[in-house]
Steps between C-alpha positions, in 0.01 A plus 500: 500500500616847437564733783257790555743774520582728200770267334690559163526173304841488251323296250746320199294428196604298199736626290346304195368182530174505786592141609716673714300718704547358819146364701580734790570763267106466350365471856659781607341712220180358553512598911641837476245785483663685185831436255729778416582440112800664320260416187122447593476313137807287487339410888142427438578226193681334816205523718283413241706184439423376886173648489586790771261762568693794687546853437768617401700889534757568242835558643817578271763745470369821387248466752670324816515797707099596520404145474749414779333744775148345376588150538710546807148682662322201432737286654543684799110455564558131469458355156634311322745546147702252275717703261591343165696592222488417141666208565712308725598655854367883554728711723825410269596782250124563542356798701316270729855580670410859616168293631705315754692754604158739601374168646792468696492867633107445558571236701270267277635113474614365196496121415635360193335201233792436338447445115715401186800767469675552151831612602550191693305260218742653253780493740452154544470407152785713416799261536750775644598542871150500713668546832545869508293716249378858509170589314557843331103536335479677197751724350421887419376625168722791584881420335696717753312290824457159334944530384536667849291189665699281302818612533427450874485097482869479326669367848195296574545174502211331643255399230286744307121534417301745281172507389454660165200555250517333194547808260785642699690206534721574181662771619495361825698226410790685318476765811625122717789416269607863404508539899643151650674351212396149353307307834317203564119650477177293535189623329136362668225587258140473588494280810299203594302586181465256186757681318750519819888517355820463665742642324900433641759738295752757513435881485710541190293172268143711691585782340588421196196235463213706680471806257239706460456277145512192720314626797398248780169560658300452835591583900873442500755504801861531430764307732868648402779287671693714796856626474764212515807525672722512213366771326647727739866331420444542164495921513849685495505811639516681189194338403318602879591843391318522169250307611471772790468768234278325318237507765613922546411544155148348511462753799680314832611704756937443490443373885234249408668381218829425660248316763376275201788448342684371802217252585554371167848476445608397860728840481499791788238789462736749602765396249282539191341793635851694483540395160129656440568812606 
């Protein structure tokens, strides 16, 4: 039985395939007295499919802010809520995130229903490193912050995953091997659906085979292979320093880039920094 105080539920929905909405996960929905839904039509074809009946408020990112006071209110005076997302687990790169964080200043209880994830599906499928990863969400349509975001992954070494839309993924994909060389990379296309594709390659053979003449289509996540080891032996200093100036040119302040280019090439910040300035 659900309790009677104003709870939010963390609902995960399928991220595809509705076999894998879990039973808990559809009785939760039914008990709850309303659903916050990111999209109120991509939500009621899954109500519809277990033959729900709730109502539902929308709640996404342009208008989390004044729908967050309203469904926080209604919580406080002791109903119930499930948000949802799209699909898979809301509160993730989702603004269901600023939702917890007014819960948790409201003093409101949060439970989760945990629900099919696909940064760890693709992670899993992936066939690179899975015990360290960090999930970076989706890259910027703006060049300076999605080369600046990049740029800021170049001593990372645990394993990498980006989501990406289909029609961007071109660019995208020449953006990885311009920035981190030619890499082990993992492309997950359309996930637990009939057309689900794993696709194990290299940055360098992505870009070249994933044009925008030979586009690849569906929800995709991108797993890039972390920074080895030896690819910080295998930068002179010489090389630290142009690649230092590289990252000036394309707008880097001289500190940050001597921060980078250490973390890459194993050398001292302070030492290409001189040679910077």
């Amino acid at each position: 039985m659900m309790d009677k105080s104003g709870i939010l539920y963390v609902v995960g929905t399928p991220i595809g395939n509705m076999g894998d909405m879990s039973p808990r996960a559809v009785e939760t929905l039914r008990e709850v007295d309303f659903i916050a839904a990111e999209d109120t039509r991509v939500t009621v074809k899954l109500l519809n499919h277990f033959d729900i009946k709730k109502p539902m408020v929308s709640y996404f990112e342009h208008n989390k802010h004044q729908k967050g006071v309203y469904i926080i209110d209604r919580l406080l005076a002791g109903e119930n809520c499930a948000v949802v997302t799209d699909a898979g687990m809301p509160c993730v790169s989702d603004p269901g995130e600023d939702l917890i964080k007014q819960c948790e200043s409201a003093g409101i209880r949060t439970v989760a229903v945990p629900g099919p994830s696909a940064v760890v599906t693709a992670l899993a499928l992936s066939g690179l490193e899975t015990g360290r990863f960090t999930f970076e969400g989706f890259l910027s349509v703006n060049k300076k912050s999605r080369a600046e975001h990049l740029e800021s992954l170049l001593s990372e070494r645990r394993t990498m995953i980006f989501y990406e839309a289909p029609h961007k993924l071109p660019n995208t994909l020449i953006d990885l091997y311009k920035t981190f060389g030619d890499r082990k990379l993992t492309i997950a296309r359309e996930l637990t659906k009939i057309h689900e594709e794993i696709i194990r390659t290299t940055t360098k053979a992505a870009a070249e085979t994933y044009t925008t003449d030979h586009p690849l289509k569906g929800e995709i996540v991108l797993i890039l292979e972390g920074r080895k080891n030896a690819e910080a032996d295998t930068m002179t200093r010489d090389e630290a320093i142009a690649f230092a100036r590289e990252l000036i040119d394309k707008g880097m302040r001289p500190t940050d880039a001597a921060k980078e280019a250490a973390a890459v090439s194993g050398l001292k910040k302070n030492d290409i920094y001189k040679e910077l300035v």
